[in-house]
N, C-alpha and C positions, 0 to 999 in steps of 0.2 A: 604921765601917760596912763590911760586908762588900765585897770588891773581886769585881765582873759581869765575864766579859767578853759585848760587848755587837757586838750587829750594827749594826755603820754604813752598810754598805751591798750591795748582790748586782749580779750580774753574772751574762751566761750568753752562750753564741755556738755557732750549730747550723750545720754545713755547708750550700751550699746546694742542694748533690743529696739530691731528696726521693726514696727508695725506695717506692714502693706495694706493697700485693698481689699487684695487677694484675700489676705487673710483676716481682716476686718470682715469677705463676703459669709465666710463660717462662722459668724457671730451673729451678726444680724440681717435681717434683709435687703440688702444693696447688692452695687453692683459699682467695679471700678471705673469704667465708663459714666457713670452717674456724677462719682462723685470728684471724677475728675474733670467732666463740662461747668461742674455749678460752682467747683470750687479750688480749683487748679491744683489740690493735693493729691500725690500721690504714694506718701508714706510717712511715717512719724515714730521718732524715740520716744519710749516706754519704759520709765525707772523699773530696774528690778527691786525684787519684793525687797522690802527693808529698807530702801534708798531713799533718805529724804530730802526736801528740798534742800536744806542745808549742808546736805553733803554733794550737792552738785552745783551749787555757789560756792563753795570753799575750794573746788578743782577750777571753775571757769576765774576765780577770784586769784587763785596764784599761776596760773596760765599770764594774766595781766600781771601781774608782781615780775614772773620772769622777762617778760617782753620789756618790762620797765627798765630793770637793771638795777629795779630800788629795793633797799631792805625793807623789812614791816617796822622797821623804827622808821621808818620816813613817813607813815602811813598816819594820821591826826584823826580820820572817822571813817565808819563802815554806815552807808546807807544801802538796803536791799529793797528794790520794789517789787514785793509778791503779792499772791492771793492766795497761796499755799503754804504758808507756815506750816512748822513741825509740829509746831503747840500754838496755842492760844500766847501763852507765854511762856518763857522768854522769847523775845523775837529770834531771826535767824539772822541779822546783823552780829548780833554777838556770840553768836556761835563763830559766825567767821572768823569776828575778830580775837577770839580762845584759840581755834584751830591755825590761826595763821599767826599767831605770837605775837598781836599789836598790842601796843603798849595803850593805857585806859586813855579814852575819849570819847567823842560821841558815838553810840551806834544804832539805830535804829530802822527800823521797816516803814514803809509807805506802802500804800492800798490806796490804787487807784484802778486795780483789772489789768486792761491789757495799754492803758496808758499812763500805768505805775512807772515807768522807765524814763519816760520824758520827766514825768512829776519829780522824780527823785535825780535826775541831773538839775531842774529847776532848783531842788533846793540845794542842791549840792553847790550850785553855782552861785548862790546866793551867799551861802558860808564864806565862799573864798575869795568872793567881789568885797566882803566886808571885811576881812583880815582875819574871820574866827579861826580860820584853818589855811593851810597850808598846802597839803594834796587831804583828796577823799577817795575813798574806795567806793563807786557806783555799780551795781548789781540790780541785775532784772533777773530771778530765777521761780523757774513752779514745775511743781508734781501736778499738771490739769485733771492727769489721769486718776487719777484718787478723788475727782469729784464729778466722773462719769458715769452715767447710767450704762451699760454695756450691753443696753437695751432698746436704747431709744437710737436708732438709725439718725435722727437728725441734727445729735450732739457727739457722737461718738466716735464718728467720722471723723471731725474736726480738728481735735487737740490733740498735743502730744508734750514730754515734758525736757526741759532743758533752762540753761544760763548760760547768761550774757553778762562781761563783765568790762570797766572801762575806768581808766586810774586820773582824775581831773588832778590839775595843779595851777594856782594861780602864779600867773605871769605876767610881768608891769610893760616889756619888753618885746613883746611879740604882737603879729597881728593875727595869728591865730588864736582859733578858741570859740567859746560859745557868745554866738553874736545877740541871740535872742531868744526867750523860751516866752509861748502861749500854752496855759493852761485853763481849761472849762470843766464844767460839770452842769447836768440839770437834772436834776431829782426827778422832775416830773416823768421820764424816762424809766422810769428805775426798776418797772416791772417788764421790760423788754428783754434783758438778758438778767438773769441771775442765780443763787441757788434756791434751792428752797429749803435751807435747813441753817442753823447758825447753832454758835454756842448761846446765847441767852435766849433763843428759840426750841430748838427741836431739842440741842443737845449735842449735837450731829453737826458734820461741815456740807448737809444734802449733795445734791446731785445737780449738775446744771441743767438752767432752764432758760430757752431761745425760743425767742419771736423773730424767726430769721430775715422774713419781708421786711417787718418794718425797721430793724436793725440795718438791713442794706441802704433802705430807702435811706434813715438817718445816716449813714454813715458816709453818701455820696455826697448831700446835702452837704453837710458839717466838716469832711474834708477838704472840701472844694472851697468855702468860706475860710478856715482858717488859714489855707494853705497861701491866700489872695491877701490876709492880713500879714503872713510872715512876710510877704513880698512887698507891699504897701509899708510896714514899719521899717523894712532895710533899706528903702527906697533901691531897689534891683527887680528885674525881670526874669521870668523865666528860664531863658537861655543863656545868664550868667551862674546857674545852682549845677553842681558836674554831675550829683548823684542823689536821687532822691532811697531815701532810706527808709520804708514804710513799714508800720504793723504788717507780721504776717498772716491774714484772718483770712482772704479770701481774694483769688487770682482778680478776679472781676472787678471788686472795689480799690486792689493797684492798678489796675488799667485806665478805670475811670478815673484816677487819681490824675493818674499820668497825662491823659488826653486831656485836662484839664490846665495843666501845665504846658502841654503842646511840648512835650516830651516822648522822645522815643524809649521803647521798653527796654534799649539795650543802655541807659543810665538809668535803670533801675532794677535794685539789689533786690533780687525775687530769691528769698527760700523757701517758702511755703509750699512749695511742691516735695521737698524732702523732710520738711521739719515738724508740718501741720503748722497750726496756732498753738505756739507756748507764751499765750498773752504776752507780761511787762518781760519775759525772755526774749520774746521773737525779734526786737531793736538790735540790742546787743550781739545777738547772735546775727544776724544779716550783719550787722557793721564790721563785728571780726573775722567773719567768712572772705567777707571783701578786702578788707585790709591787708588779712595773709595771702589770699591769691595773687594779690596786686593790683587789683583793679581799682582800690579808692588810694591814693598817694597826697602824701602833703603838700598841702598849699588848697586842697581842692574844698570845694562849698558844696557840704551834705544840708539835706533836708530830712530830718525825722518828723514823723506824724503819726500818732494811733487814735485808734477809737475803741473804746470798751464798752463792760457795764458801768451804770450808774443813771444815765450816761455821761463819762468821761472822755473827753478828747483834748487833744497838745499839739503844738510840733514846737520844734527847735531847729536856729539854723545854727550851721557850725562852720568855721573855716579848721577844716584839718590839718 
């Protein structure tokens, strides 16, 4: 029988300074009204000072360890997909894996933006389809806010910081599990969303920088494509997927997503209005906001998809 890897269980942990509008309008020049027609946010966690990313992937990381029922000896690799690292190096997988007392294995970071989180269940899944591993620890976590101008009105509004965590395990016996993951990337893109500062550049982790139109325009485009691929490789239609689980960037591009699918917005796990965009976080954390409310239940077929910088974009389907 073919070997799943299969979700045991999710995790997620949001700072607890909540950013408004309101109070984003005493910053800079907006208006809540604004930026909740263009972008359906209307508030977002804000690590406190000193809180790094790695310490809000090690609370969203054993949030998933409890729901599991597994000890960190069950636990064979930490992968984390961010864009905020603590340091250049060490990565923040092995911070976790120090903090949560896993025993040595693989642990590493993936960088792919805000479709770091698909990319690193892809490999994760890949590990456990081949027999390298046994369960993995998958994590999407970022500090967005430490690479904001708190200037520029049309990035700052945006983001906010948080993690998402989910514990794979390969299973020979089930028909649940990861049915399929699509990953892209095209450089040619690459000056459309990004920072402007690096370590073997500036010195610096700069400040972000959006080309919002043409980012939308790409991102309607390039959703709607893959989304028609994941459907086309499972040989299934739209009206057999229970919940689409999408990046949280922007109300407008779930919408179009969804209409796209010929889907109603009440199968679709929208946090972007409380969370902002916590890039390779905002998966993870929609999936386990859903899971604990009750709203996604086993046996159901999620659809994850994101689009970042780079440009990168994924989805995966999943039977839960």
């Amino acid at each position: 029988m073919t070997c799943r890897s299969v979700i045991l269980a999710t995790g997620s942990y949001l700072p607890e300074k909540i950013l408004t509008n309101k109070d984003i309008e005493k910053l800079v020049d907006t208006t809540d009204d604004w930026i909740v027609q263009r972008t359906g946010i209307r508030e977002r966690h804000i690590a406190a000072p000193g809180q790094a990313t790695s310490d809000m992937a090690i609370q969203a990381a054993r949030r998933a360890l409890e729901a599991s029922g597994l000890t960190p000896n069950d636990i064979d690799g930490v992968i984390v997909a961010t864009t905020t690292p603590d340091r250049s190096f060490p990565s923040v997988a092995v911070c976790v894996q120090a903090a949560l007392g896993l025993r040595a294995g693989p642990a590493f970071d993936v960088q792919a933006v805000c479709s770091g989180f698909v990319y690193a269940l892809s490999v994760a899944d890949s590990f456990l389809r081949t027999g390298v591993m046994k369960r993995v620890l998958v994590i999407g976590a970022e500090k967005m806010s430490s690479l904001l101008n708190w200037e520029d009105r049309t990035t700052c509004v945006l983001f906010g910081d948080g993690a998402g965590a989910v514990i794979l395990e390969a299973q020979t016996e089930s028909d649940s599990g990861i049915l399929s993951t699509h990953l892209y990337a095209d450089g040619k893109f690459r000056d459309l969303l990004y920072t402007d500062g690096g370590t073997s550049t500036t010195g610096t982790s700069g400040h972000i920088i959006m080309h919002g139109k043409e980012v939308f325009k790409n991102a309607v485009t390039l959703m709607s494509e893959i989304v028609q691929e994941v459907l086309d490789k499972n040989t299934i239609t739209s009206d057999q997927i229970d919940w689409l689980v999408p990046h949280q960037a922007n109300l407008r591009i779930i919408a179009g997503t969804a209409e796209k699918l010929n889907m109603s917005m009440e199968k679709v796990v929208v946090t972007v209005d409380k969370h902002g965009n916590t890039s390779a976080a905002s998966i993870p954390l929609a999936l386990d906001t859903a899971v604990r409310d009750g709203r996604i239940q086993r046996g159901q077929t999620l659809l994850l998809e994101a689009l970042g910088g780079g440009l990168t974009w994924a989805a995966a389907l999943i039977k839960y």
